[in-house]
PDB file of N, H, CA, C and O in Angstrom:
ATOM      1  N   UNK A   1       8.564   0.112  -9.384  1.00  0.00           N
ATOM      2  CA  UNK A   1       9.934   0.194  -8.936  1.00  0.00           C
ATOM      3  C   UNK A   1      10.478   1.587  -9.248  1.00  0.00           C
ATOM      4  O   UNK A   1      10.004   2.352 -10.087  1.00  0.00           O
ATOM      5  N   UNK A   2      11.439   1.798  -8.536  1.00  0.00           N
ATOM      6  H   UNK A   2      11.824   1.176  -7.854  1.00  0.00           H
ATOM      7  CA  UNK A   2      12.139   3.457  -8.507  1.00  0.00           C
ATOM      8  C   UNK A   2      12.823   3.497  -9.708  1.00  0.00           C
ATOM      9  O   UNK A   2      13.659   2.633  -9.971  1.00  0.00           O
ATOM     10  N   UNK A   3      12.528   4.530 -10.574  1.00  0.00           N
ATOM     11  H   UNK A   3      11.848   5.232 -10.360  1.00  0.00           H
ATOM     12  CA  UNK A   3      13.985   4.805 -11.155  1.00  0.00           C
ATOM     13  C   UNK A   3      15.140   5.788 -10.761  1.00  0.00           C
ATOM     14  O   UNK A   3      15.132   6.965 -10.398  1.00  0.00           O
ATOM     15  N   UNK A   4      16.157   4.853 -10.972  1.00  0.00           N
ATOM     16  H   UNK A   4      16.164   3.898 -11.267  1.00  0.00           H
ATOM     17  CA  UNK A   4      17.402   5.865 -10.262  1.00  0.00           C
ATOM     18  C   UNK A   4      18.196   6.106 -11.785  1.00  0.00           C
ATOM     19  O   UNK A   4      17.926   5.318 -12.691  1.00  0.00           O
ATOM     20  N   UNK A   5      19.105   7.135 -12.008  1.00  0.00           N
ATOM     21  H   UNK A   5      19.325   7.775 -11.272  1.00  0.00           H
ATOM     22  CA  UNK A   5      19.703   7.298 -12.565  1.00  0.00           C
ATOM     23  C   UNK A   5      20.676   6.865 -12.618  1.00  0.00           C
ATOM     24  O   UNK A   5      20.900   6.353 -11.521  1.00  0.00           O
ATOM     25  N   UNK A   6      22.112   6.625 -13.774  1.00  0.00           N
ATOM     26  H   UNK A   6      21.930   7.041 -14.665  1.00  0.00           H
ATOM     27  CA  UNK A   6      22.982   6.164 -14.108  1.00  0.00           C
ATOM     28  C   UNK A   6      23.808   6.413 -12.929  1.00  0.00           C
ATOM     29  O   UNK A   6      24.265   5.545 -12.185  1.00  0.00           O
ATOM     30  N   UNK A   7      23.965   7.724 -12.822  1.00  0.00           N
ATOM     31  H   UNK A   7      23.594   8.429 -13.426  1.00  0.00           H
ATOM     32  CA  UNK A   7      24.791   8.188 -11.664  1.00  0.00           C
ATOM     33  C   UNK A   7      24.458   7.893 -10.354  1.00  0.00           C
ATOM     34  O   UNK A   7      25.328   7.612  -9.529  1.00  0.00           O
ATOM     35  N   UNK A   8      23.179   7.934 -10.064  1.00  0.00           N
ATOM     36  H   UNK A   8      22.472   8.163 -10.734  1.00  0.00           H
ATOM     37  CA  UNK A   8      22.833   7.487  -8.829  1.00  0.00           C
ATOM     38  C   UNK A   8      23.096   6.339  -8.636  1.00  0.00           C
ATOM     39  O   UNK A   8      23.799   6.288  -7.626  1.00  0.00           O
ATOM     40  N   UNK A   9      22.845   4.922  -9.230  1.00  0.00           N
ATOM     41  H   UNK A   9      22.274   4.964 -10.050  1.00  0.00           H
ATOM     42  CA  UNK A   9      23.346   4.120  -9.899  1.00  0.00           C
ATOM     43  C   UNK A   9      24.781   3.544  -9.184  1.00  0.00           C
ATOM     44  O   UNK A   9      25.118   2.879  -8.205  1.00  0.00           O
ATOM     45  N   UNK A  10      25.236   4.066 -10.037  1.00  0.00           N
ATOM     46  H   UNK A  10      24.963   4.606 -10.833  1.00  0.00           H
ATOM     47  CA  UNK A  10      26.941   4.131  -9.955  1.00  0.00           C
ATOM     48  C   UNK A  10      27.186   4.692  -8.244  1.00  0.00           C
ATOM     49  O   UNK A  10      27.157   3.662  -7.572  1.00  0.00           O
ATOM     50  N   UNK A  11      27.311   5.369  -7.726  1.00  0.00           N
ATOM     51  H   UNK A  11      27.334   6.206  -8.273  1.00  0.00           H
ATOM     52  CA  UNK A  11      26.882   5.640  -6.600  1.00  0.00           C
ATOM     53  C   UNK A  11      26.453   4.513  -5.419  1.00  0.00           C
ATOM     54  O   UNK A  11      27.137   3.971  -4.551  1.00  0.00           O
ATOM     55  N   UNK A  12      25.546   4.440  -5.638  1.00  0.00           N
ATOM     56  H   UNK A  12      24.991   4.880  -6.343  1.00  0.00           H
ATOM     57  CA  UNK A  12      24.654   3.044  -4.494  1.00  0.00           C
ATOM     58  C   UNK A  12      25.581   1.893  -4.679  1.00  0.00           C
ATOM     59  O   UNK A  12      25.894   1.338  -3.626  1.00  0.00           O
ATOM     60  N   UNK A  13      26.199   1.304  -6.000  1.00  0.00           N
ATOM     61  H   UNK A  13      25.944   1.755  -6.855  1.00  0.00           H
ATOM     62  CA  UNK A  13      27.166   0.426  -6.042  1.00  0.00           C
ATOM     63  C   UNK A  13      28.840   0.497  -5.397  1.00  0.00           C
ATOM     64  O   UNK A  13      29.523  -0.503  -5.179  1.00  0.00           O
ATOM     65  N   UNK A  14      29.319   2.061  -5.146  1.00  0.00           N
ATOM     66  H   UNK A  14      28.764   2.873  -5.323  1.00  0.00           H
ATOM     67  CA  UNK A  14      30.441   2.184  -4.231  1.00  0.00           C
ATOM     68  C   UNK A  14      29.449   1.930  -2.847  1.00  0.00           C
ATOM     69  O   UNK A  14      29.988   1.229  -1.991  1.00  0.00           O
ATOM     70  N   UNK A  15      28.380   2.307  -2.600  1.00  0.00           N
ATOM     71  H   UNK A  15      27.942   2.877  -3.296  1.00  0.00           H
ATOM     72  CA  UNK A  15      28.505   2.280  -1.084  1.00  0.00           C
ATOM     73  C   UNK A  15      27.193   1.000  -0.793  1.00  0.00           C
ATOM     74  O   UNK A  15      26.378   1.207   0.107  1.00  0.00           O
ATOM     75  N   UNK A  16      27.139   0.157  -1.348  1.00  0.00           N
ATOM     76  H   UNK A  16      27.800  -0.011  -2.078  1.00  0.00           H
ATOM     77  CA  UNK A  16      25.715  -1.045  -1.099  1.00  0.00           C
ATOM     78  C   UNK A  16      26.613  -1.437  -0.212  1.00  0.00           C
ATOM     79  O   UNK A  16      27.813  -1.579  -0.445  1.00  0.00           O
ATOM     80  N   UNK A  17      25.762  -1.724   1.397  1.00  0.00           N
ATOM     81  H   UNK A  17      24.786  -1.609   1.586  1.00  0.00           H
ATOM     82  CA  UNK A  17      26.213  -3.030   2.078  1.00  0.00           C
ATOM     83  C   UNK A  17      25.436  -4.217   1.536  1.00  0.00           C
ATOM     84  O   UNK A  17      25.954  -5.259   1.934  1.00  0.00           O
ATOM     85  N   UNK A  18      24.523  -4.395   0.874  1.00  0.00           N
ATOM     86  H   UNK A  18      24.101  -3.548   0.551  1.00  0.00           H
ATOM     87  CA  UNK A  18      23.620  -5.498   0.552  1.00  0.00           C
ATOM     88  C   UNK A  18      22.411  -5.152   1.505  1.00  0.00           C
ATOM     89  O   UNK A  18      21.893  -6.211   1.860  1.00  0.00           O
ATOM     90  N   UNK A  19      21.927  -4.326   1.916  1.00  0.00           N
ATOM     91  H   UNK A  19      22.347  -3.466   1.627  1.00  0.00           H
ATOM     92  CA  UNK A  19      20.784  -3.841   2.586  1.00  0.00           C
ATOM     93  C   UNK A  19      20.241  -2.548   2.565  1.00  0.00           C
ATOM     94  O   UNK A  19      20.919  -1.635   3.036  1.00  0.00           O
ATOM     95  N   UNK A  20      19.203  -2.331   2.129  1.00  0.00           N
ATOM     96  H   UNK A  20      18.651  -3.072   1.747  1.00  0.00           H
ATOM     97  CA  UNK A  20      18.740  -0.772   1.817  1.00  0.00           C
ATOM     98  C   UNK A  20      18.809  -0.211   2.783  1.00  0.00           C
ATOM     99  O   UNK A  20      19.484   0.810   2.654  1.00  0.00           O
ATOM    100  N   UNK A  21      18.360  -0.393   3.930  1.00  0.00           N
ATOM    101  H   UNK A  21      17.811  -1.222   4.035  1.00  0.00           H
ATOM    102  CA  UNK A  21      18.653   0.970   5.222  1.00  0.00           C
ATOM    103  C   UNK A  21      20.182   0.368   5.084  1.00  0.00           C
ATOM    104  O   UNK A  21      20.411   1.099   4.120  1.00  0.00           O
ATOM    105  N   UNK A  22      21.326  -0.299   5.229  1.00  0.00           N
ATOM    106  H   UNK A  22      21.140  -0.893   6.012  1.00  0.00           H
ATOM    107  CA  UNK A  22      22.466  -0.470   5.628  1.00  0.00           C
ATOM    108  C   UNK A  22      22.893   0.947   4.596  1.00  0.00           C
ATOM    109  O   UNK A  22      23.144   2.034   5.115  1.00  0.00           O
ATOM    110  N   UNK A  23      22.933   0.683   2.731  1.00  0.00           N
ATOM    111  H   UNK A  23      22.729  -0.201   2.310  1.00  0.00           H
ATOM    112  CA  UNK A  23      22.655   1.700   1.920  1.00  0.00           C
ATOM    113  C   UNK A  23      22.531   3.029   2.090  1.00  0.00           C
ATOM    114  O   UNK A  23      23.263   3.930   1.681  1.00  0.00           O
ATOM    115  N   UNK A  24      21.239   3.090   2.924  1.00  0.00           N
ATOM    116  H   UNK A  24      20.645   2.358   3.256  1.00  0.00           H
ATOM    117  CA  UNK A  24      20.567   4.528   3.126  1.00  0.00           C
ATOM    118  C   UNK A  24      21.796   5.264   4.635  1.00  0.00           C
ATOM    119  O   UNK A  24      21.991   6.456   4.874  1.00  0.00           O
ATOM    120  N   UNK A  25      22.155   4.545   5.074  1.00  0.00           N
ATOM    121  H   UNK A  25      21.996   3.577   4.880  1.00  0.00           H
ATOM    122  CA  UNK A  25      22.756   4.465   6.293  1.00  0.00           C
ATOM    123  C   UNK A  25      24.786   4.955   5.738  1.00  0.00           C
ATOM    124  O   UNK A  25      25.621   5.710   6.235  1.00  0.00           O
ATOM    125  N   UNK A  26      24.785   4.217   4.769  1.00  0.00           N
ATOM    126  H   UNK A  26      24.106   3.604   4.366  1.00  0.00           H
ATOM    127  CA  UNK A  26      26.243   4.542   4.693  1.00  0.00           C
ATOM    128  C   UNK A  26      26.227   5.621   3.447  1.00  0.00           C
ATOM    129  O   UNK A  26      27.335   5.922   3.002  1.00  0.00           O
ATOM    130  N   UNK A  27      25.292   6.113   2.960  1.00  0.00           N
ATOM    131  H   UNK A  27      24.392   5.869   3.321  1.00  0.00           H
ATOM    132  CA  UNK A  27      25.413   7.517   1.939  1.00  0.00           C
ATOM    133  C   UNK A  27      24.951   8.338   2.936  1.00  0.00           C
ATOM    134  O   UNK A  27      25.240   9.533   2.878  1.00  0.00           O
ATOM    135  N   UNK A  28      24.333   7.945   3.775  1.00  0.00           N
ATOM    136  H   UNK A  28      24.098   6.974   3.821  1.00  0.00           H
ATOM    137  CA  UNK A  28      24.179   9.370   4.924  1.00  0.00           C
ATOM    138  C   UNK A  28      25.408   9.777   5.580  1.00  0.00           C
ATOM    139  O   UNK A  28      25.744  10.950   5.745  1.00  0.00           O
ATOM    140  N   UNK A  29      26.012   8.832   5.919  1.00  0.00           N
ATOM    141  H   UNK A  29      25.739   7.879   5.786  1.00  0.00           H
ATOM    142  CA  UNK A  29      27.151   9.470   6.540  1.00  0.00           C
ATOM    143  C   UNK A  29      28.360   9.547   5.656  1.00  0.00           C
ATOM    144  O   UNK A  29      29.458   9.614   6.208  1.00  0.00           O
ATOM    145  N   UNK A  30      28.267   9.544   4.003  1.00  0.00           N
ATOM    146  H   UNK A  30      27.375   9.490   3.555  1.00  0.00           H
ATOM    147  CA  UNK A  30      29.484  10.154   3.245  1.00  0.00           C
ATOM    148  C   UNK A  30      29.156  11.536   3.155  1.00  0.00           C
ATOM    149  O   UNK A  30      29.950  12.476   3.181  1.00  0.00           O
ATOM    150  N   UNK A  31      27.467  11.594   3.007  1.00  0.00           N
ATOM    151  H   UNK A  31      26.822  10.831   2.986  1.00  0.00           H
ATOM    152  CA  UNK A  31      27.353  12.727   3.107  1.00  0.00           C
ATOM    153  C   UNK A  31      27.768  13.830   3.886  1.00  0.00           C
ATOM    154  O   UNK A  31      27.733  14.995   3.489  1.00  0.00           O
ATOM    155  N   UNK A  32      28.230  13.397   5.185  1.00  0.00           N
ATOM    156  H   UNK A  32      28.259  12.450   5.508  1.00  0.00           H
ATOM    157  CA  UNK A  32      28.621  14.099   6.205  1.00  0.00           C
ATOM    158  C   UNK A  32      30.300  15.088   6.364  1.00  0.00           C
ATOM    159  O   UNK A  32      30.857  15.969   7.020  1.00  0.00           O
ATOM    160  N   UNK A  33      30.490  14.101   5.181  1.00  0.00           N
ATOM    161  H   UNK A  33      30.038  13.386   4.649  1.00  0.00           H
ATOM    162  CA  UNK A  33      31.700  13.859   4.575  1.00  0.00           C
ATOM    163  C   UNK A  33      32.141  15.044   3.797  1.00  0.00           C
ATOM    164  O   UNK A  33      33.229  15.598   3.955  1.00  0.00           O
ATOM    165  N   UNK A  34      31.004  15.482   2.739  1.00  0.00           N
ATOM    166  H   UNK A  34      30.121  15.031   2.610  1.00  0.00           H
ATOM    167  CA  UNK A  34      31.225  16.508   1.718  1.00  0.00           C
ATOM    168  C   UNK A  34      31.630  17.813   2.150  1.00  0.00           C
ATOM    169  O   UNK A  34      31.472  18.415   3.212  1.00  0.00           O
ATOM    170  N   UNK A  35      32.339  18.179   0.785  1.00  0.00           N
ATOM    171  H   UNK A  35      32.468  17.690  -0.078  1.00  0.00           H
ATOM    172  CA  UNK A  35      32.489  19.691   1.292  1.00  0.00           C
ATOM    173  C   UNK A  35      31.433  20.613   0.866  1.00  0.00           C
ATOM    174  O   UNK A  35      30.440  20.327   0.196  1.00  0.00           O
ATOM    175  N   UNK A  36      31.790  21.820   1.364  1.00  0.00           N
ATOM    176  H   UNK A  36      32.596  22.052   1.908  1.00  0.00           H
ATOM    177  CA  UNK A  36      30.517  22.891   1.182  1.00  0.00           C
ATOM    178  C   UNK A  36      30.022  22.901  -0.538  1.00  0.00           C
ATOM    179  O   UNK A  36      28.911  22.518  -0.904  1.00  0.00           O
ATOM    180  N   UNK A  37      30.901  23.327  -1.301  1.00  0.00           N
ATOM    181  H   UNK A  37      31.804  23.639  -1.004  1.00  0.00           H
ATOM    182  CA  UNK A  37      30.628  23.060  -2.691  1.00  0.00           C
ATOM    183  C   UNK A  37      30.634  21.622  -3.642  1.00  0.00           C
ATOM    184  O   UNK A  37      30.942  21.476  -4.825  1.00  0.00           O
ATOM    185  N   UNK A  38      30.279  20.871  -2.873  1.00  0.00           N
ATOM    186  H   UNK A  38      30.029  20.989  -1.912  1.00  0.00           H
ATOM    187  CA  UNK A  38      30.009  19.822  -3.398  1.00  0.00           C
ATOM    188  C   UNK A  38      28.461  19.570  -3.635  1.00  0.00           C
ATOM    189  O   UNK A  38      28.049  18.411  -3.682  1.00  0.00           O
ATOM    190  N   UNK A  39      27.526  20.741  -3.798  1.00  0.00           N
ATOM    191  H   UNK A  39      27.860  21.683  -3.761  1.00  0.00           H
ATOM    192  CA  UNK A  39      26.158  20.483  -4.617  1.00  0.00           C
ATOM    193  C   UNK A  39      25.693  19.818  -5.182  1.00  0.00           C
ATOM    194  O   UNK A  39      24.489  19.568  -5.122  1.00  0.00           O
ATOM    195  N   UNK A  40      26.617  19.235  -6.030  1.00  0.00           N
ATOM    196  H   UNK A  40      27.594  19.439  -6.079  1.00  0.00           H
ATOM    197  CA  UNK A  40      25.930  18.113  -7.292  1.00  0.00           C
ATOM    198  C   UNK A  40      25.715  16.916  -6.487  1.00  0.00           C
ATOM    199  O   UNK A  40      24.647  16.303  -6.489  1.00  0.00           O
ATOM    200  N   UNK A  41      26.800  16.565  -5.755  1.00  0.00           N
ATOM    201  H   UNK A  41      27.667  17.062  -5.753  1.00  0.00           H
ATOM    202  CA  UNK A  41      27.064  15.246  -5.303  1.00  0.00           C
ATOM    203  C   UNK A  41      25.977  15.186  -4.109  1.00  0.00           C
ATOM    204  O   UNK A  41      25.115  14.319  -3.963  1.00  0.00           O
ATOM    205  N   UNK A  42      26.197  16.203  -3.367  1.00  0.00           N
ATOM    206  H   UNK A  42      26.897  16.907  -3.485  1.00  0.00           H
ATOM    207  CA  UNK A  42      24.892  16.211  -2.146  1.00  0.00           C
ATOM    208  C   UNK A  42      23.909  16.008  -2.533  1.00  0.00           C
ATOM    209  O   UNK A  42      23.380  15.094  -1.901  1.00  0.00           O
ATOM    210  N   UNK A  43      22.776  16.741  -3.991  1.00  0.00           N
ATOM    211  H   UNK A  43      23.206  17.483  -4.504  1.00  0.00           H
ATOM    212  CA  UNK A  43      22.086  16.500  -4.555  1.00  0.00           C
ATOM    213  C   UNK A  43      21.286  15.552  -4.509  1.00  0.00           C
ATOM    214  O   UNK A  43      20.197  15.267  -4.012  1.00  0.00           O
ATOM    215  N   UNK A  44      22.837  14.702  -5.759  1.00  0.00           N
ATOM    216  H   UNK A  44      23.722  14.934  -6.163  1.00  0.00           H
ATOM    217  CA  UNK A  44      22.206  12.896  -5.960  1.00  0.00           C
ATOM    218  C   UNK A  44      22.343  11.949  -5.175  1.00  0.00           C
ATOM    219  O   UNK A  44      21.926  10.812  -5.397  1.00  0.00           O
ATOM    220  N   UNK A  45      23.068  12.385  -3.955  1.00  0.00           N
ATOM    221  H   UNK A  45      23.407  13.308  -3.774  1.00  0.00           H
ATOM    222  CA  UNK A  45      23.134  11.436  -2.982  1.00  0.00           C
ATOM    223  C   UNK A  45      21.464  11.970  -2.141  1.00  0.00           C
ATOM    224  O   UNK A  45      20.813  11.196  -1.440  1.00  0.00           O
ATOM    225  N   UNK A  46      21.198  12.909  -2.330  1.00  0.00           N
ATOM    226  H   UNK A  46      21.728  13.538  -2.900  1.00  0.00           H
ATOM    227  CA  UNK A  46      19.606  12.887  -1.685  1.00  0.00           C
ATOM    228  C   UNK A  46      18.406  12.605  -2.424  1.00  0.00           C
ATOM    229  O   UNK A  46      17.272  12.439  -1.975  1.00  0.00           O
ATOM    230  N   UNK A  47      18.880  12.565  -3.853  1.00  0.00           N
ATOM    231  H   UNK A  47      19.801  12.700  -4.218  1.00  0.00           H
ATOM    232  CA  UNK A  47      17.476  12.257  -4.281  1.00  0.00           C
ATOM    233  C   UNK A  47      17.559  10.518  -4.305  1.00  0.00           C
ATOM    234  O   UNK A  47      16.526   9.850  -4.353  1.00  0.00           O
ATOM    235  N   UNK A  48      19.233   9.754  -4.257  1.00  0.00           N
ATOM    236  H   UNK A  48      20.072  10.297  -4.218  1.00  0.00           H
ATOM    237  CA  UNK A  48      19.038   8.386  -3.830  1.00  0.00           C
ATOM    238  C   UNK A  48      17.998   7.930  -2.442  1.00  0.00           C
ATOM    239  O   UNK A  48      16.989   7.238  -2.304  1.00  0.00           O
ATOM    240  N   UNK A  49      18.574   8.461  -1.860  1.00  0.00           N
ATOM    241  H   UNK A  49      19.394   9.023  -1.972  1.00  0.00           H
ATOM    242  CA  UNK A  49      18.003   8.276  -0.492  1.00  0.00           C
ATOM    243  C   UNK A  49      16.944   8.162  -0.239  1.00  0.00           C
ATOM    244  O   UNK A  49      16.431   7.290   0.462  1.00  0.00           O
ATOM    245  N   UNK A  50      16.178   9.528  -1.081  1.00  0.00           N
ATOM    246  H   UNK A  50      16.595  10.237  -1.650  1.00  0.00           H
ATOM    247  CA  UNK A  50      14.757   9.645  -1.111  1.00  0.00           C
ATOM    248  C   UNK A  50      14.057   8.627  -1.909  1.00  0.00           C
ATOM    249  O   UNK A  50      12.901   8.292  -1.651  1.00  0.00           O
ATOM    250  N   UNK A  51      14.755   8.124  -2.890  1.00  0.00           N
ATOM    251  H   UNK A  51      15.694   8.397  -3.099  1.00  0.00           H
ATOM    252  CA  UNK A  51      14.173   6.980  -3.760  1.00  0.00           C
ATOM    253  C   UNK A  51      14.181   6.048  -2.999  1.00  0.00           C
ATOM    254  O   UNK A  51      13.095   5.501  -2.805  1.00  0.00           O
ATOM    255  N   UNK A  52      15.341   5.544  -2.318  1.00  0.00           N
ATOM    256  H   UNK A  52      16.223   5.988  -2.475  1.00  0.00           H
ATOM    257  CA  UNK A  52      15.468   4.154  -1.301  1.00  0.00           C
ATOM    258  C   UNK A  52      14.158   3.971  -0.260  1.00  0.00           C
ATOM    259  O   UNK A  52      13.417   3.033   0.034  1.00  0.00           O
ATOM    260  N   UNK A  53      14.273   5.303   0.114  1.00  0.00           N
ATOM    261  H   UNK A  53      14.874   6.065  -0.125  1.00  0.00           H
ATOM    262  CA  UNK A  53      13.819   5.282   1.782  1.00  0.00           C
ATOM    263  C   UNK A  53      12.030   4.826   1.066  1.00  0.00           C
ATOM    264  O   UNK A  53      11.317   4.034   1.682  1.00  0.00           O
ATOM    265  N   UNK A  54      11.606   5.429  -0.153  1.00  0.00           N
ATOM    266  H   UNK A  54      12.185   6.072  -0.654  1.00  0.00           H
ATOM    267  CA  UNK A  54      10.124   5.489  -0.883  1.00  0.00           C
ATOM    268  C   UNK A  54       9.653   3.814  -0.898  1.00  0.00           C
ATOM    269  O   UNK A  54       8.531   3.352  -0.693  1.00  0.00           O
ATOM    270  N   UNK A  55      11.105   2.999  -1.261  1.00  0.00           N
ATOM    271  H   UNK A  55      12.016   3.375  -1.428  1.00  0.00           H
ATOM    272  CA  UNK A  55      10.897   1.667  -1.872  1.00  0.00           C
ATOM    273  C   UNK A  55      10.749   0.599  -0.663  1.00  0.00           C
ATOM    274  O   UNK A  55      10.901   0.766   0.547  1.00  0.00           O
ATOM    275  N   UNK A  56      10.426  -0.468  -1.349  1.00  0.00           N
ATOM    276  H   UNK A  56      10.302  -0.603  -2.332  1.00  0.00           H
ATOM    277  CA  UNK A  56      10.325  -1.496  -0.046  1.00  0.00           C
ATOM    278  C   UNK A  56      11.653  -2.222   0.195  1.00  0.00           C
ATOM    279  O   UNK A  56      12.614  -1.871  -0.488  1.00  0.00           O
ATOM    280  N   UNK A  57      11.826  -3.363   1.251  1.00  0.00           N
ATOM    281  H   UNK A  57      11.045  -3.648   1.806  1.00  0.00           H
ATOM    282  CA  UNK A  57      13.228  -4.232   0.855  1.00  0.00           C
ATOM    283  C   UNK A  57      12.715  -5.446   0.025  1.00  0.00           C
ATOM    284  O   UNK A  57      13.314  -6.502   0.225  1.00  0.00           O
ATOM    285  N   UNK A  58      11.969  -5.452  -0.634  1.00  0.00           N
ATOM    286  H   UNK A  58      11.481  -4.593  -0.796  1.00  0.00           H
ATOM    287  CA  UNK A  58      11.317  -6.486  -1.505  1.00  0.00           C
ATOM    288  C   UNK A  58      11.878  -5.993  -2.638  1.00  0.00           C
ATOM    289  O   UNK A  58      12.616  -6.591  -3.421  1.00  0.00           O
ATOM    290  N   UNK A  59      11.342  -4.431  -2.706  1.00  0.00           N
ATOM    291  H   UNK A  59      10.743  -3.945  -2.070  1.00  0.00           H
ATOM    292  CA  UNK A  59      11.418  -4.326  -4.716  1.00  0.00           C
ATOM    293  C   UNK A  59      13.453  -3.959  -3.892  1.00  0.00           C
ATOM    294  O   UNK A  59      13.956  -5.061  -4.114  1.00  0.00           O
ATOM    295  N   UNK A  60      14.124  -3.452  -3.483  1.00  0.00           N
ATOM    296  H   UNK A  60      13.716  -2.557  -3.304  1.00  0.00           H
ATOM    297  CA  UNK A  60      15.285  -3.016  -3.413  1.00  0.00           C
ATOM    298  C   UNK A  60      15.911  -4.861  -3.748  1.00  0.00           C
ATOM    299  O   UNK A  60      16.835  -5.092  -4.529  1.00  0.00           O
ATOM    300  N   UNK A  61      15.232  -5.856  -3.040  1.00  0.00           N
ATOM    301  H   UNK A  61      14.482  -5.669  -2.405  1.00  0.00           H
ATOM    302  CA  UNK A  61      16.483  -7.099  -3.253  1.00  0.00           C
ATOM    303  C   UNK A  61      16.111  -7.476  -4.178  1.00  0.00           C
ATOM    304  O   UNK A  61      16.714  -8.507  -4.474  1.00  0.00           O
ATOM    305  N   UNK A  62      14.821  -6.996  -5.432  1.00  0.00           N
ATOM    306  H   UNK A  62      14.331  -6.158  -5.192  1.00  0.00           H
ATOM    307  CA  UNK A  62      15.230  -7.071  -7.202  1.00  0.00           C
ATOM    308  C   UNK A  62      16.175  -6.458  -7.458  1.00  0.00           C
ATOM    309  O   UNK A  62      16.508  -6.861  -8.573  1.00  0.00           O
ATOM    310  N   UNK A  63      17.325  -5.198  -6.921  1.00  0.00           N
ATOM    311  H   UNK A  63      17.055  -4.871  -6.016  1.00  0.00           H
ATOM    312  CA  UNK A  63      17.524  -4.651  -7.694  1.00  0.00           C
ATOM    313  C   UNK A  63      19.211  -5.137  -8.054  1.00  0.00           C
ATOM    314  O   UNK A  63      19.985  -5.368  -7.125  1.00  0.00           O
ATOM    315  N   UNK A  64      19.532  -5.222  -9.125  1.00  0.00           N
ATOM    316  H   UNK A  64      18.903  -5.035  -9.881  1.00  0.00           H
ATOM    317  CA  UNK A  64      20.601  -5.122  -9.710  1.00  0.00           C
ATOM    318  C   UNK A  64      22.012  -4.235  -9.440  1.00  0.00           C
ATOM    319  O   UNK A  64      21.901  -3.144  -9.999  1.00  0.00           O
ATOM    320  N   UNK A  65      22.846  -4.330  -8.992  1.00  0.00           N
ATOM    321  H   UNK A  65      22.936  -5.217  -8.538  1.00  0.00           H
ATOM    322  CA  UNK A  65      23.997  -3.251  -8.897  1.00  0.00           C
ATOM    323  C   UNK A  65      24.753  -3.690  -9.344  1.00  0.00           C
ATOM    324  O   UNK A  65      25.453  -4.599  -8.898  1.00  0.00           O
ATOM    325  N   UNK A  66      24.845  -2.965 -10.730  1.00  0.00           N
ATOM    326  H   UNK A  66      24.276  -2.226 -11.093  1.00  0.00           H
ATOM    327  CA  UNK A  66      26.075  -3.121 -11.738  1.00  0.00           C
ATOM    328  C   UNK A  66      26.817  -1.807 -12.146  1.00  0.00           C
ATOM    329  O   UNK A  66      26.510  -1.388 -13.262  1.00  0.00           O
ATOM    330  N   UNK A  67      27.772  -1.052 -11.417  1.00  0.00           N
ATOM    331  H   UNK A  67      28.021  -1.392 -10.511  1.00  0.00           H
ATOM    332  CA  UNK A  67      27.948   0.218 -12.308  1.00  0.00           C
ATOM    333  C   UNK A  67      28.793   0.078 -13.475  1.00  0.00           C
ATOM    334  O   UNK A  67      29.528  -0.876 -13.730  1.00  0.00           O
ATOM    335  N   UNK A  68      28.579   1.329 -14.288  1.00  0.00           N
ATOM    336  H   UNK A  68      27.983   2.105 -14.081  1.00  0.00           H
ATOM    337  CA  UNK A  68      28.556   1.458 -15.019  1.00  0.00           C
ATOM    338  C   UNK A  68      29.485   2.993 -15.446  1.00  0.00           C
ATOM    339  O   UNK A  68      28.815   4.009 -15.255  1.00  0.00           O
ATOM    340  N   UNK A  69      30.488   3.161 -15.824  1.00  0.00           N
ATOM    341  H   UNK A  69      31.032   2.337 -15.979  1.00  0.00           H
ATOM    342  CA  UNK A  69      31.377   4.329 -15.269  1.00  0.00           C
ATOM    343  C   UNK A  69      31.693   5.234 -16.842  1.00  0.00           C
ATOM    344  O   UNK A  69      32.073   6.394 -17.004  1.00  0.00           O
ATOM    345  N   UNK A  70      31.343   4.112 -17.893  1.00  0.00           N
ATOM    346  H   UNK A  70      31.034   3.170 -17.761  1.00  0.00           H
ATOM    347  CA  UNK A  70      31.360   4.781 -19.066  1.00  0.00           C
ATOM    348  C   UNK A  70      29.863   5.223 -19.707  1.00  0.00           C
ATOM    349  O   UNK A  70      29.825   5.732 -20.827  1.00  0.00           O
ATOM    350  N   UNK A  71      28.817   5.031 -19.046  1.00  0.00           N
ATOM    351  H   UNK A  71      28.848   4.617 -18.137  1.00  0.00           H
ATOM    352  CA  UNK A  71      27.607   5.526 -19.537  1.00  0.00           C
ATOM    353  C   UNK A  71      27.248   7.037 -19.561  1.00  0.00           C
ATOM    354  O   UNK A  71      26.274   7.339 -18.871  1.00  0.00           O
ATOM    355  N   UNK A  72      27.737   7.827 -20.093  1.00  0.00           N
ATOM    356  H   UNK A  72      28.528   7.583 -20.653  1.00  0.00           H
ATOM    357  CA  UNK A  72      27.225   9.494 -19.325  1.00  0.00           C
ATOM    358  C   UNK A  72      25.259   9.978 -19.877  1.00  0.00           C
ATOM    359  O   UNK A  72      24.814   9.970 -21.025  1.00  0.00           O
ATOM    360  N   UNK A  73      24.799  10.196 -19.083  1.00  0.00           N
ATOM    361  H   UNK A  73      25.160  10.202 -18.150  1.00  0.00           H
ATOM    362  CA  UNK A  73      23.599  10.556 -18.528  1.00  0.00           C
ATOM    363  C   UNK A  73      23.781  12.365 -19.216  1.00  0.00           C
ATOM    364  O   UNK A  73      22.904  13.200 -18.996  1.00  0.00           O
TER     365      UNK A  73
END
């Protein structure tokens, strides 16, 4: 199974429809969203993606979405 980070994490839980491409599908287009200096955020919204898109929808409907907003990484 993937590991994602806290933040990434936190992340996938504002935007889960309950389906990994639905997922992969609605951080693509916040992405579209960002502004030019928003680096960090573009970042981890791509290395989510890249984790999602790697995984199956088997291991993704193990996964848990609980964020977590006081954990810092």
């Amino acid at each position: 199974m993937m590991i994602f980070t806290n933040d990434e994490m936190n992340l996938m839980c504002i935007y889960d429809t309950g389906t990994r491409t639905g997922l992969i599908d609605a951080m693509s287009e916040m992405k579209k969203e960002l502004a030019e200096g928003e680096n960090e955020l573009r970042d981890m919204t791509n290395s989510a993606i890249d984790k999602l898109k790697a995984m199956t929808d088997e291991e993704y409907g193990e996964m848990e979405f609980y964020p977590d907003f006081n954990n810092e990484e």
